[in-house]
N, C-alpha and C positions, 0 to 999 in steps of 0.2 A: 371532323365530319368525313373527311375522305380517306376513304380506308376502311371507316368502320360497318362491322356485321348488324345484324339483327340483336334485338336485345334476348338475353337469353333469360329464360325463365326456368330453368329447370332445380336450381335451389332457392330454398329459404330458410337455408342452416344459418346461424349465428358465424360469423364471420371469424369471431377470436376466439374460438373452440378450434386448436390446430387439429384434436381428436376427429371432429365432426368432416372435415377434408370435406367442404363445400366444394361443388363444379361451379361456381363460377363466382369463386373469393375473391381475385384478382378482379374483375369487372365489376364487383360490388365497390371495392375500392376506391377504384378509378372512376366509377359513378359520384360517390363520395365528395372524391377532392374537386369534379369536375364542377358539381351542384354549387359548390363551396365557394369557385373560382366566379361562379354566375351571378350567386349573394353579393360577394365582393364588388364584382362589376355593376350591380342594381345599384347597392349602395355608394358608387363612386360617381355614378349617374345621378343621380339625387342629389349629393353633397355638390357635385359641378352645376347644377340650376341655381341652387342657393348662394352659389359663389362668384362664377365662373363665367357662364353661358348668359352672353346679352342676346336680346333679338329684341327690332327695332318696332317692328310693328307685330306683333303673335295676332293669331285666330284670337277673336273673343268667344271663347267657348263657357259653357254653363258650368257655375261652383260643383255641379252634382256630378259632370263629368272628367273636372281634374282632379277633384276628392278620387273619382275610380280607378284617373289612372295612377293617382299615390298610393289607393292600396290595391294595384296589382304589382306593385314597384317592390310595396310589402310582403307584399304574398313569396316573392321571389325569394328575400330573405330567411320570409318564415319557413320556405322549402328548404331553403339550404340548410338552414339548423336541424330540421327536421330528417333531412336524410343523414345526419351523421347517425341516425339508430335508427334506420332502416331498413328493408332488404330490398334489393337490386327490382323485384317487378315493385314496393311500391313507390321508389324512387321513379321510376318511370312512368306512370300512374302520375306521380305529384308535378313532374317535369311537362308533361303531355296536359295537363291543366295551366299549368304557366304558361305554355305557346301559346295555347289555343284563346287565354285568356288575352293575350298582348295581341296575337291575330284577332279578335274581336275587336280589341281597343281602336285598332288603325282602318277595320273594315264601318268599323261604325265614327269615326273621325268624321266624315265630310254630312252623313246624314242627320248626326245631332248637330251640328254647325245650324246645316239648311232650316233645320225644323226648328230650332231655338229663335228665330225671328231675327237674330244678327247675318252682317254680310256673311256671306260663305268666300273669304277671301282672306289675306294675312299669308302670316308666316304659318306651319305647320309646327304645332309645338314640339322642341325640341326630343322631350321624352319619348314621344310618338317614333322615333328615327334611329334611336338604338336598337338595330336589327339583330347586334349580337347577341342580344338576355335570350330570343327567343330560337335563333338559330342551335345555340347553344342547349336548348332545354331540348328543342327537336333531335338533336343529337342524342340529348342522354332520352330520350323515349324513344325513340324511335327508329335509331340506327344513325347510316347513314342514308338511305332514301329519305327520313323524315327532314333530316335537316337540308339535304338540297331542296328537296318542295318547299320549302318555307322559307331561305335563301333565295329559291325562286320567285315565288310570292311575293314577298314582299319587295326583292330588289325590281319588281314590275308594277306594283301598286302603288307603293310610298310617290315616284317621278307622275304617275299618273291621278295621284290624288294633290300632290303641288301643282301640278298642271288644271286641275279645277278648280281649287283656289287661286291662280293665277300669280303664285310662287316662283315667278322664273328667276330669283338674283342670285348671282355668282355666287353669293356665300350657302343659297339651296344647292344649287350644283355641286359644289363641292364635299356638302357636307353628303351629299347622296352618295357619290362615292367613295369619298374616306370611308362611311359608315360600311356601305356592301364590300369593301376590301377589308375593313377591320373584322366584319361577321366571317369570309373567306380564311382567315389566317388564324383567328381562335377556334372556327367551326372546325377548321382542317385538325388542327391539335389535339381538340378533343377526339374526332374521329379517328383520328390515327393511333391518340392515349386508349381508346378504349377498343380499337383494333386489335392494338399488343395487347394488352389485359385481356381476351379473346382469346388470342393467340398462347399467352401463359396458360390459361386456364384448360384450354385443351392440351396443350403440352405437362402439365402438374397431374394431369388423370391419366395419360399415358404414361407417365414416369409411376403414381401409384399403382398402376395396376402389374410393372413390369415387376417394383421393388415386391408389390406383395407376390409375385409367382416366386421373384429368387427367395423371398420369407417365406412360403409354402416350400421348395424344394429346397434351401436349407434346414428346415423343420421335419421334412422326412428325411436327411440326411444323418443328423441329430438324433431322431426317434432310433432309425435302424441301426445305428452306432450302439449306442445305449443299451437297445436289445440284446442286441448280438454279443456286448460284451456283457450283460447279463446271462444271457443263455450262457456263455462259457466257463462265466467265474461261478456261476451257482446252480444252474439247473444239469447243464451239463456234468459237473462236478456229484451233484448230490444222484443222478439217477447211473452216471459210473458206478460211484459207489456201492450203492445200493444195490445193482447187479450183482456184485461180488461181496455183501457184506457179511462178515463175521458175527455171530451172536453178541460179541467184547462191542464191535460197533455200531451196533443200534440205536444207542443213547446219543451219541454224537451225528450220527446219518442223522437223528430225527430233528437235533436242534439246525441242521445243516437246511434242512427240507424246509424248515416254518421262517426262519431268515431266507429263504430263497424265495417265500409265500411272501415276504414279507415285502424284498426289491420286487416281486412283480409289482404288488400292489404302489409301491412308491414310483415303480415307472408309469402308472395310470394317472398319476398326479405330480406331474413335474415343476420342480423349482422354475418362478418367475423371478424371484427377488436378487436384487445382486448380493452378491457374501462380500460381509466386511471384511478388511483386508487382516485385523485378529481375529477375526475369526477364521477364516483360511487358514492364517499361517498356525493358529491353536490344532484346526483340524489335521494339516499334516505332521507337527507335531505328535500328538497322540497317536497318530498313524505308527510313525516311525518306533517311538517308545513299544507300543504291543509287538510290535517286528523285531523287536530288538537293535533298531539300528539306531547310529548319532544322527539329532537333526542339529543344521547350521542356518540359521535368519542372515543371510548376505544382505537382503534384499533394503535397507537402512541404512547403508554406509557410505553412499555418497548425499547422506543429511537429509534425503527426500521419502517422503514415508509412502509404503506401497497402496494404491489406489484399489478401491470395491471392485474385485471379481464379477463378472455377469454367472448365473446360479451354473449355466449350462456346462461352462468354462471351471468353472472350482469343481461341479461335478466330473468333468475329461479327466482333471489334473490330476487329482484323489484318485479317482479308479486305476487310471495308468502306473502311477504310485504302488498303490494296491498289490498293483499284480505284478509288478518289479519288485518289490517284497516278498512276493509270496514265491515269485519265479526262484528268487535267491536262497530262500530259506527249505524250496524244493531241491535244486542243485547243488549251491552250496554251504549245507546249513553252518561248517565251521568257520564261515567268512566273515568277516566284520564289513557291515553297508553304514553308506552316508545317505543322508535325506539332505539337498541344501535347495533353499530358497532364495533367490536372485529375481530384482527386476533390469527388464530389458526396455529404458523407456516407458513408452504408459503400456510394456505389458510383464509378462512375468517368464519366469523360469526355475524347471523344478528337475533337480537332478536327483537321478537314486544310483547310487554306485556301491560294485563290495568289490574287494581285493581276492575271489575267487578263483577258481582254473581256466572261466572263462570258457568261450564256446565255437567254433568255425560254423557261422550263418549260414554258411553256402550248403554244410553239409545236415540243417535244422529239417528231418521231415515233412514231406506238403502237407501232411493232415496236421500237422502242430499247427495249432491256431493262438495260442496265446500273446504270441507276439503284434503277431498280425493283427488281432483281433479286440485285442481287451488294451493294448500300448498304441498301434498304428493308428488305426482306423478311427478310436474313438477321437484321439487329437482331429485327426482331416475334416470329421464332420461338427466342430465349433472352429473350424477356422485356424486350430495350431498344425500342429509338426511338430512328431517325434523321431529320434533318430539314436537306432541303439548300436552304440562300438563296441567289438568284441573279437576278441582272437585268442589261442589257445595258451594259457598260462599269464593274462593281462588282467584278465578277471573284466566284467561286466559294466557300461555307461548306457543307463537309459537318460536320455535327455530330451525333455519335454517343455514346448516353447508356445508362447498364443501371443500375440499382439493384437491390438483393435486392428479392423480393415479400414485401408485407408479410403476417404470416401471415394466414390465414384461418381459423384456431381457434384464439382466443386461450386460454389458459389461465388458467382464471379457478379463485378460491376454491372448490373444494365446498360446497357450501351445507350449515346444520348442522343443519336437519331432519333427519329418519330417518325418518318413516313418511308413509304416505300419511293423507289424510282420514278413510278409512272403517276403516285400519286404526288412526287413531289412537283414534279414538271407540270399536272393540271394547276396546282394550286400556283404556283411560277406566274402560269400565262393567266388565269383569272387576275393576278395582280398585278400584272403587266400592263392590263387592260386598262388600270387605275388611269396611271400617270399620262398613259398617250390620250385619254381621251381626255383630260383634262387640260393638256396642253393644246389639243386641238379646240377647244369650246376658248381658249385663251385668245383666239382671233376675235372672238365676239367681244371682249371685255377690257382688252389690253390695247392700246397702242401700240406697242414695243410688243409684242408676242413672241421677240426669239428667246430671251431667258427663260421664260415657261417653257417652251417646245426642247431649249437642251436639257434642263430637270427634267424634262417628262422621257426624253431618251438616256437619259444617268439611271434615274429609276427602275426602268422597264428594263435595260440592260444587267443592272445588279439584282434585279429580280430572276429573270433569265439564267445568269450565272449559278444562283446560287443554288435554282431547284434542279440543275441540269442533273446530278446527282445528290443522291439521300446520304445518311451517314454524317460524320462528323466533319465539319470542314477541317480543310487543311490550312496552315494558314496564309497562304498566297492567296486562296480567295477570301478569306478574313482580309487582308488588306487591298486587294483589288476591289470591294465591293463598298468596303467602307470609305474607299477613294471615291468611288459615284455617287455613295451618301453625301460626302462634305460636298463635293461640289453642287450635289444638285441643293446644296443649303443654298449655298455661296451664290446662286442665283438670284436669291431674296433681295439680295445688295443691289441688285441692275431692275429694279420697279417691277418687283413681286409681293414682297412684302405689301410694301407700299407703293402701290400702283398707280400710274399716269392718270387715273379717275378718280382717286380719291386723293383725301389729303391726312388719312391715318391710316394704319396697319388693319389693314380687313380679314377676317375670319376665311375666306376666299384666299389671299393673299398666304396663308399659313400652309399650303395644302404642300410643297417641298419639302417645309420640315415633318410632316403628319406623313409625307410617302418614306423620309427614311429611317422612320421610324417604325414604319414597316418592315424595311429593310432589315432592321435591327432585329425583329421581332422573327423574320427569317433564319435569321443566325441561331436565333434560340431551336429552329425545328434543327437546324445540323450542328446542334452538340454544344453551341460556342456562346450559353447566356452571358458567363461573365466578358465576355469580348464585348458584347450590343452594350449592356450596364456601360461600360467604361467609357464605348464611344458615344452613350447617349450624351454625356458631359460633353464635350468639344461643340456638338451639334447643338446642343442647347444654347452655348453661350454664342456659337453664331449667330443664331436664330435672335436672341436677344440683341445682339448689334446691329442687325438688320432693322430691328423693330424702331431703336433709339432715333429720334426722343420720343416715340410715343406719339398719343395715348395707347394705353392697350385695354380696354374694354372687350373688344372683338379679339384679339390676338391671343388674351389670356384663355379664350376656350379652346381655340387650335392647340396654345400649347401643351396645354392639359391633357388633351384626349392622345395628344403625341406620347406622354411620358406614360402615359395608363395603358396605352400600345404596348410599348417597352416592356413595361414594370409586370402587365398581367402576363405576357408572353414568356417573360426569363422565369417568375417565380413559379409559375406550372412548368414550365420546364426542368427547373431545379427541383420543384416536388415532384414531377414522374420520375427521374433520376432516382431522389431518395426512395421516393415508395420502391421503385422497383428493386432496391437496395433489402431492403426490408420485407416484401414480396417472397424475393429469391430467399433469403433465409427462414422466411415462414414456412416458403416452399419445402427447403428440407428438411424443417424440425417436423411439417405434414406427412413426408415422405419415411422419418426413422417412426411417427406414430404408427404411419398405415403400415409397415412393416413389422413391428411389433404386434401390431395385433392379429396381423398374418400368421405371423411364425408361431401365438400362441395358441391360437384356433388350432392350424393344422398339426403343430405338436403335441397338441390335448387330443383331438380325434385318433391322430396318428399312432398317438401311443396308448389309448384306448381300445386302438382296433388291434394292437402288437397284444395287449394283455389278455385282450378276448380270447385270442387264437391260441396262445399257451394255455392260459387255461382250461380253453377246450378238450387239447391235446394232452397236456402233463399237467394238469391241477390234479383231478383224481389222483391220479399218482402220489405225486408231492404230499398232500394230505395221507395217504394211504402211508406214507413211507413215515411220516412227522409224527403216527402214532406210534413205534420205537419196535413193532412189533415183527416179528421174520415175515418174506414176502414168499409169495406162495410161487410155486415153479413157472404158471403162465404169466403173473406180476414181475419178474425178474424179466422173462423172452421183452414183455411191453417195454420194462426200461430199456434193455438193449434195442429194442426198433426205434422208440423215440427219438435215444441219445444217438442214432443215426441220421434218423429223419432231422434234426435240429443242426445236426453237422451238415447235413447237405446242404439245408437253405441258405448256407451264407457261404459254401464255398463249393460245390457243385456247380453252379453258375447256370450255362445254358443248360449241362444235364438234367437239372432238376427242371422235371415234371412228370405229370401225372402217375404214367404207364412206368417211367421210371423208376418213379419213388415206389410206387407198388410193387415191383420188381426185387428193388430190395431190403421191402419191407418182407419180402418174402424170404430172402437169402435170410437177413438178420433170424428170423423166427425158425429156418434150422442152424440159427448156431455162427453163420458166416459174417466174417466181420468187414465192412463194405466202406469203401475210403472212394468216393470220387470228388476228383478235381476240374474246376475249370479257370485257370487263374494265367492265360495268355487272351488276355481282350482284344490284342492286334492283330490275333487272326478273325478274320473273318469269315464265314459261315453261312450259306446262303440256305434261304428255308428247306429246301427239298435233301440237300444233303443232312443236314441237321436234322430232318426225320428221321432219314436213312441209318444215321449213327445214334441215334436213340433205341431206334427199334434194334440195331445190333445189339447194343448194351443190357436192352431187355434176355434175351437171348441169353448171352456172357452170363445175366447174372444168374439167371434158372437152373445153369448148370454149373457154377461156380462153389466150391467147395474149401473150409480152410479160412483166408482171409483173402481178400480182391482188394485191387484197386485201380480202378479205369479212371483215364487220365488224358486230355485234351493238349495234342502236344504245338508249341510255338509253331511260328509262322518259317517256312523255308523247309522243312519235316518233308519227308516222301507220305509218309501217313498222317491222317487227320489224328487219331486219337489209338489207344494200345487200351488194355484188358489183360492183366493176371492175377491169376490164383493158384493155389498151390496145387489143382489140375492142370494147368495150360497157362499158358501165355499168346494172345494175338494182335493182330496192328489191322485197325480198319481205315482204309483208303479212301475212303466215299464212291 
């Protein structure tokens, strides 16, 4: 009860669809096990009248109204079954009819008495005084406000309705407050169980919605990788060509142009599925064979077979491959390459090497893009790393590597706290309250009242300790507290138990062991069921010795409702534990769903919106060229402006835009061949100069002749950026 929010209403998603990422799985849950916990306690209530629970004179009340209150006892039950396939509002809906139904039972107790024609006097039936079934139900409808009004309520009407019955005996006393401390300490449970489950729930939609931004911006990371290494390996390549082609290469420009028709179209529909692990290693296989090179399967020789590729990841691997083949059999066609396949743990590794002349990086052109672009870039956006070694006369190492990411919410234990600080110290002093006013009411009934009076300062003291802080105990007050527990048993022995006014063990007389059993039930909110379990044994067999010889008619319901204490406290305790165990891992099989489906929205859009734009731009084209036939003289200028404008967009950087690209769209179409770079992101650039060197570059290029190439130089430079052609060379300063 304490601790907890308003009930939320906001899903009615099926709870075990991880797909469906309910807002409020978690609190359906914990409504669940909570409803469950209440059945349990109906029916342990029920079986204790039958058993258990004497009372010497009861109300004589009418057959028609203990039949109602045995089935609202029912009802309790039928709810808890019935919420295990329910959803969270009509779990509270069914809970909110159980209180209101048990608050009717105890508001109409004293008038059907009166009006049935018997004394309105007796005992208050015992069933009528389990305040938990309903506090408990208030909680799961109602929050936490429902369940303190109802905790109110009734701990203010039950004393005032024995008070008209003229119920005043020590064993009513007592059991009034065992009952309002027992409702306190499972009310508080649940409120606090369904507080975290609150707390999870908004925590697991914050965590969804961040995982699906990084699954939407690694999905445009992925798309513009993909692109760009297609633009290079095929569009780019077929409208070069084509620029400059030969009558002899017509036939091969055209099969070149409708495979380039072909990857667009397969980038508009990109692989979901993951590639079997023969199937990968078939596909680079066959790779290498048309290349001419040896492939070598490493990747089996420490006896463990390579695991399913994700489609995105087999597509990097392949492509990057690709083009370290193609790169090789450009530079050095008389070289012998390897293709090998290795795993790295659960991920892989794919080397292409030839025994070539080899090449100095430092000295690779900025407008060369193939490395960069078709081997780098596409690893970085599935999450690999490529890295190619090379020096003059060593000949060539592209090596390409992907591992799974490791997670970044690990799934850890729920911790076995339940309340917070301030809530645990309310609930401390409510049951603190227990023992001192019982011990105080112990001058009215007791001869000897000081054994009562130090149980009732053991109790309230180990109550105090315990909620002074939430979290797990440690275990100095595990044994300081269950020191207050024994003793305040050991009490029992000096005419508690068995009291100077009677001459057997009284249900009154129980009330030491029924507080450290609270006690116990304490331990369960800070982490420590199995410790309460353990010491319930030692306390029990005290309590027993106390009692010896008997009778125990009266005594056997104190002890009952002690162990039911216990018992219901540790095993919710140990079920929020577990749920929350199970919980956390649903949470992040929720969390790889909703990212999945992120990443393939925005990859499917993403790279729908990539193939639009090409073939806006160069589909005409591409078509035009894939009929095998000569391009006419302004079809030739187009492919030279394109295969510029396509260079720019992925390595221009800031340069690319509008007035720019028109600028040298215009250079291209007389003839000029236009190379810019912006590939130093550590400088930075403040908006107003960055117009300023735009507009320069427009300029540069209007009258640039030959071939340009303007260039964005590092950070520490006296000049922001340079500009030559084979008129002029200049350095613009900002």
């Amino acid at each position: 009860m304490i601790g907890a929010g308003d009930v939320s209403e906001e899903s009615e998603t099926d709870p075990d669809s991880a797909d469906s990422a309910p807002t409020d799985r978690h609190e359906l849950l914990a409504a669940r096990l909570l409803t469950a916990v209440n059945g349990a306690l109906a029916a342990a209530a029920a079986l204790g009248v039958l058993t258990v629970v004497v009372q010497q004179n009861p109300a004589s009340y009418p057959p028609f109204f203990q039949a109602i209150i045995a089935a609202v006892y029912a009802l309790v039950v039928v709810v808890a079954l019935l919420a295990q396939v329910s959803s969270r509002r009509t779990i509270a809906v069914l809970n909110g009819v159980v209180c209101s139904a048990y608050l009717a039972l105890v508001a109409l107790a004293w008038p059907v008495l009166a009006l049935s024609g018997a004394a309105p006097s007796g005992q208050l039936l015992w069933l009528l005084t389990v305040i938990s079934i309903p506090v408990l139900a208030g909680v799961i409808a109602w929050g936490q406000a429902g369940g303190w009004i109802v905790l109110g309520a009734l701990g203010a009407f039950i004393p005032l309705l024995r008070f008209a019955m003229a119920d005043f005996s020590a064993n009513a006393t007592a059991n009034n407050v065992q009952a309002f401390a027992t409702a306190v300490l499972l009310g508080a449970l649940a409120g606090g169980t369904l507080a975290r489950a609150q707390r999870a729930d908004a925590t697991a939609a914050i965590a969804r919605d961040a995982a699906a931004r990084e699954a939407e911006l690694a999905a445009r990371r992925t798309v513009d990788a993909r692109a760009q290494a297609l633009v290079h390996d095929e569009v780019l390549a077929t409208l070069g060509f084509a620029a400059r082609a030969t009558p002899e290469m017509l036939p091969v420009l055209a099969f070149q142009a409708r495979r380039a028709r072909e990857a667009l179209n397969a980038l508009a529909s990109p692989p979901t599925e993951a590639v079997g692990a023969a199937a990968f290693r078939g596909g680079l296989q066959e790779l290498a064979r048309v290349h001419g090179a040896h492939f070598t399967d490493a990747s089996t020789l420490d006896g463990r077979a390579t695991t399913d590729v994700p489609a995105d990841v087999a597509a990097a691997m392949t492509g990057a491959a690709r083009q370290a083949l193609i790169n090789t059999r450009a530079h050095a066609p008389d070289s012998e390459s390897n293709v090998t396949l290795t795993r790295i743990g659960d991920g892989i590794r794919v080397e292409v090497s030839d025994d070539g002349p080899g090449f100095d990086r430092d000295a690779v052109a900025p407008g060369r893009l193939g490395i960069a672009v078709s081997i780098l870039a596409r690893l970085r956006a599935v999450g690999g790393r490529a890295d190619v070694r090379s020096s003059p006369g060593t000949g060539v190492v592209v090596d390409a590597r992907w591992r799974p990411a490791p997670s970044t919410r690990p799934v850890e234990a729920a911790p076995m706290g339940l309340l917070g600080a301030r809530d645990m110290r309310l609930a401390g002093a409510l049951l603190a309250a227990g023992p001192i006013l019982l011990a105080v009411y112990s001058f009215t009934w007791l001869r000897q009242p000081i054994p009562a009076v130090a149980a009732g300062v053991a109790l309230a003291a180990a109550f105090m300790i315990l909620s002074w802080r939430a979290g797990r105990a440690g275990n100095a007050i595990v044994v300081i507290t269950s020191a207050l527990a024994v003793a305040a048993v050991c009490t029992m022995f000096a005419g508690v138990a068995v009291p100077d006014t009677a001459t057997a063990p009284t249900f009154a007389g129980m009330w030491p062991f029924v507080g450290a059993s609270l006690v116990l039930g304490m331990l369960c909110f800070r982490g420590r069921p199995v410790a309460a379990l353990a010491l319930l044994v030692p306390i029990t067999v005290l309590m027993v010795l106390s009692t010896v010889p008997g009778p125990y008619p009266e005594a056997r319901a104190g002890a009952a409702r002690a162990v039911v204490i216990v018992a219901a406290a540790a095993a919710l305790a140990v079920s929020v534990y577990v749920l929350g165990r199970h919980l956390d891992r649903d949470r992040a099989s929720a969390l790889r769903a909703s990212s999945d489906r992120a990443w393939l929205a925005e990859v499917t859009a993403r790279a729908r919106e990539k193939v639009a734009r090409l073939d806006e731009t160069v589909g005409p084209l591409l078509n035009r060229i894939a009929e095998g036939t000569p391009l006419t003289d302004a079809e030739i200028r187009q492919c030279l402006v394109h295969e510029g404008r396509l260079r720019d967009g992925y390595r221009a950087g800031r340069l690319d835009c509008p007035k720019v690209a028109d600028a040298a769209a215009r250079a291209r179409a007389r003839g000029v061949d236009v190379v810019l770079i912006d590939d130093v992101i550590d400088r930075e650039i403040d908006g107003e100069r960055l117009e300023r060197l735009r507009s320069w570059l427009v300029v540069e290029l209007d009258r640039a002749v030959g071939s340009f190439i303007a260039r964005i130089l590092p950070a520490g430079r006296d000049a922001l950026a340079t500009a030559s052609s084979d008129a002029s060379s200049t350095r613009f300063g900002g």
